[in-house]
C-alpha positions in Angstrom: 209.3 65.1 121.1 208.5 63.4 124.4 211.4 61.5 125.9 210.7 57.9 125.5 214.3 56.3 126.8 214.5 55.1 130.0 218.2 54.1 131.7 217.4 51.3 133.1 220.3 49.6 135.7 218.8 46.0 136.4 215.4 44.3 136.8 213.5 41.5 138.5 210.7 39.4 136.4 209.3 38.4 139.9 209.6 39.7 143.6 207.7 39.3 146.8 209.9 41.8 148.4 209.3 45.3 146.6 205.8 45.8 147.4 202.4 44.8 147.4 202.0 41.2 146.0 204.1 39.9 143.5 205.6 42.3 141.6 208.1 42.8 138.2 210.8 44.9 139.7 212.6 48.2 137.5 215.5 49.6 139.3 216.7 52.9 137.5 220.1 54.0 136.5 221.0 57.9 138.0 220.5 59.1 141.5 221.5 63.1 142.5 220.3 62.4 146.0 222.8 60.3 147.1 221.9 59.3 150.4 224.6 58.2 152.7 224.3 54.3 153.3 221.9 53.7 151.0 221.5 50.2 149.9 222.1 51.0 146.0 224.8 53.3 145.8 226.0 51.6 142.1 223.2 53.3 140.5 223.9 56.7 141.4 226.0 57.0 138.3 224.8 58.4 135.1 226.2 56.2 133.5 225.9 52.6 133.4 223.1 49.9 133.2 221.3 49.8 129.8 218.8 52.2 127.7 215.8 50.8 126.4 212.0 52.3 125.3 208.9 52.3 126.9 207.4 49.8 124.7 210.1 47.5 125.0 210.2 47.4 128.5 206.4 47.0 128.6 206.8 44.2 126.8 209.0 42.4 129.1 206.2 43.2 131.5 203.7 41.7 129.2 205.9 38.8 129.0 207.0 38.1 132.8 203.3 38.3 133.4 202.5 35.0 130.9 205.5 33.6 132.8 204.0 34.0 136.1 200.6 35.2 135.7 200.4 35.9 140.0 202.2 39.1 138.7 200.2 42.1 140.2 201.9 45.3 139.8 205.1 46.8 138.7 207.3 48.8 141.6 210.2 51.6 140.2 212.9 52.2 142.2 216.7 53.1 142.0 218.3 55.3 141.4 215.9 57.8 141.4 212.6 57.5 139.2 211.6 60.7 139.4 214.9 61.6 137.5 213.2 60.5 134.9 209.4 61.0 135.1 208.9 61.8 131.5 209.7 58.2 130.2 208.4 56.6 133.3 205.1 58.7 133.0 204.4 57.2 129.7 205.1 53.6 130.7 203.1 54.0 134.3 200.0 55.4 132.1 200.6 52.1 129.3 200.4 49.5 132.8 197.9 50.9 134.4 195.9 50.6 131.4 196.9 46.8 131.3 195.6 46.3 135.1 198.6 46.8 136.4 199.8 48.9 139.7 202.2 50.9 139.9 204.4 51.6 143.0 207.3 53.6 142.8 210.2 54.4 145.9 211.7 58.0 145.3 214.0 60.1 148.2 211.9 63.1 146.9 209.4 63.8 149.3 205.9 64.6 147.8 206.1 68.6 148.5 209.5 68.5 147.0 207.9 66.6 143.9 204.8 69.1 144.4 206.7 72.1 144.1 205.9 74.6 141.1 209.1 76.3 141.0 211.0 72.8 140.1 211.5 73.0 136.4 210.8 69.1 136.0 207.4 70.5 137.9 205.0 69.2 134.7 206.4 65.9 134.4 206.9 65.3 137.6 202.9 65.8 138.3 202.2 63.6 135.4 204.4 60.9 136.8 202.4 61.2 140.4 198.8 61.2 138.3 200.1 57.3 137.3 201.0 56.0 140.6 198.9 53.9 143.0 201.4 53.7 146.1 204.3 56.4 146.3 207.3 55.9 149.1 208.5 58.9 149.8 211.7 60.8 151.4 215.6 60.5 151.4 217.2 57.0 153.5 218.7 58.3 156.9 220.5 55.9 157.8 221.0 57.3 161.7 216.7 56.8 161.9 216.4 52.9 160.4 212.8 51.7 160.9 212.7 47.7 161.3 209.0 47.9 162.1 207.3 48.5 158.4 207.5 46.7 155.1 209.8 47.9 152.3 211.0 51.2 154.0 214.5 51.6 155.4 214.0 54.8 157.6 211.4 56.4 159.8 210.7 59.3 157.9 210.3 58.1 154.8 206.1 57.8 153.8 203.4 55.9 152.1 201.2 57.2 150.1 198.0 56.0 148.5 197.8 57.8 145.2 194.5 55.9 144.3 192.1 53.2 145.7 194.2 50.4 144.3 195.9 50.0 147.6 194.9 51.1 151.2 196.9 51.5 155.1 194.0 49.6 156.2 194.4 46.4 153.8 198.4 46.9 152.7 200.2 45.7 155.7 198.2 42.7 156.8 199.8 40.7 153.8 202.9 43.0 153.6 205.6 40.5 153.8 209.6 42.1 154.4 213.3 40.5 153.6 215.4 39.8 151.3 215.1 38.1 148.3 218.4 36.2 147.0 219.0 34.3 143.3 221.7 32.6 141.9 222.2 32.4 138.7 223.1 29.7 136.4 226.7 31.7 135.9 227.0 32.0 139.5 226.0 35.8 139.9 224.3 36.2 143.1 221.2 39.1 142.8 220.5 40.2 146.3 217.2 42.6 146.4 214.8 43.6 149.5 215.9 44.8 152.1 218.6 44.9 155.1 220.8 47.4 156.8 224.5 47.1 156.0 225.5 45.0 158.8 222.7 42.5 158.5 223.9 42.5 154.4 227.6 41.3 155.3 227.0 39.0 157.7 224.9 37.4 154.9 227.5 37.8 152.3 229.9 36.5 154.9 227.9 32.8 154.7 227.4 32.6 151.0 
């Protein structure tokens, strides 16, 4: 049977920092790659964050999008999503379906996730086959780029997977930062994005 779990380590019900438009935000739980100062280093762990289904996470889609109905697209990142491209195959397929996009950050590149000798090769391709807008390659944190939207290094690639979304039209509305919310509990969510130093001084005035 098809794997329909995802590990999921937080969302965001609405972002204008994690792509194209406004966007309900999936972080995943599990990242081999491991970059060195990358931005999320708590969800490299296996364990941790929460399992849930497809359906019920498209369903807190569903919902989020009655809540704010600006909602354009839903962006994956991590963790790694391609760590689990099964699951996230499956729900990519369900929003696309709904008029959703789909965007998805991964530290594969797209040859690595192209490669026929991987064994995840099938559900990786299936994964790619439900994705508008794909940033690829591992965060180096020696090569930062401050120049484009969302990306933290110079390496690191869009591509446009389907029409949805183009180089021409993206960046003119492309906004960058971070995004900060403070709960009723007092939790502070920090999400977008900012090299380490920037993140501190921040922290340092909160």
């Amino acid at each position: 049977m098809p794997n329909r779990e995802i590990a999921v380590a937080a969302t965001r019900e609405r972002s204008t920092r994690e792509g194209p438009g406004i966007r309900y935000v999936i972080w995943v739980q599990g990242c081999s790659l491991k970059c060195k100062g990358c931005f999320n280093p708590h969800f490299w762990s296996q364990h941790g964050g929460s399992i849930k289904d497809v359906d019920s996470l498209l369903q807190d889609v569903i919902a989020a999008q009655i809540k704010f109905p600006e909602i354009e697209g839903v962006t994956f990142l991590g963790g790694e999503p391609f760590e689990q491209a099964e699951s996230l195959a499956e729900l990519s397929k369900k929003l696309q379906k709904l008029n959703f996009s789909v965007m998805v950050f991964s530290g594969y590149s797209l040859a690595e996730l192209k490669n026929p000798q991987s064994s995840e090769f099938e559900a990786r391709l299936n994964f790619l086959s439900s994705i508008d807008l794909l940033v690829d390659g591992r965060y180096q944190e020696d090569n930062l780029d401050n120049d484009r939207p969302w990306v933290g290094s110079k390496n690191q690639e869009f591509h446009f997977l389907t029409e949805r979304y183009s180089a021409e039209t993206l960046f003119k509305s492309a906004k960058d930062g971070l995004e900060i919310t403070v709960l009723n509990s007092g939790e502070v969510h920090i999400n977008g994005w900012a090299n380490n130093s920037q993140l501190e001084n921040l922290l340092e005035k909160l």
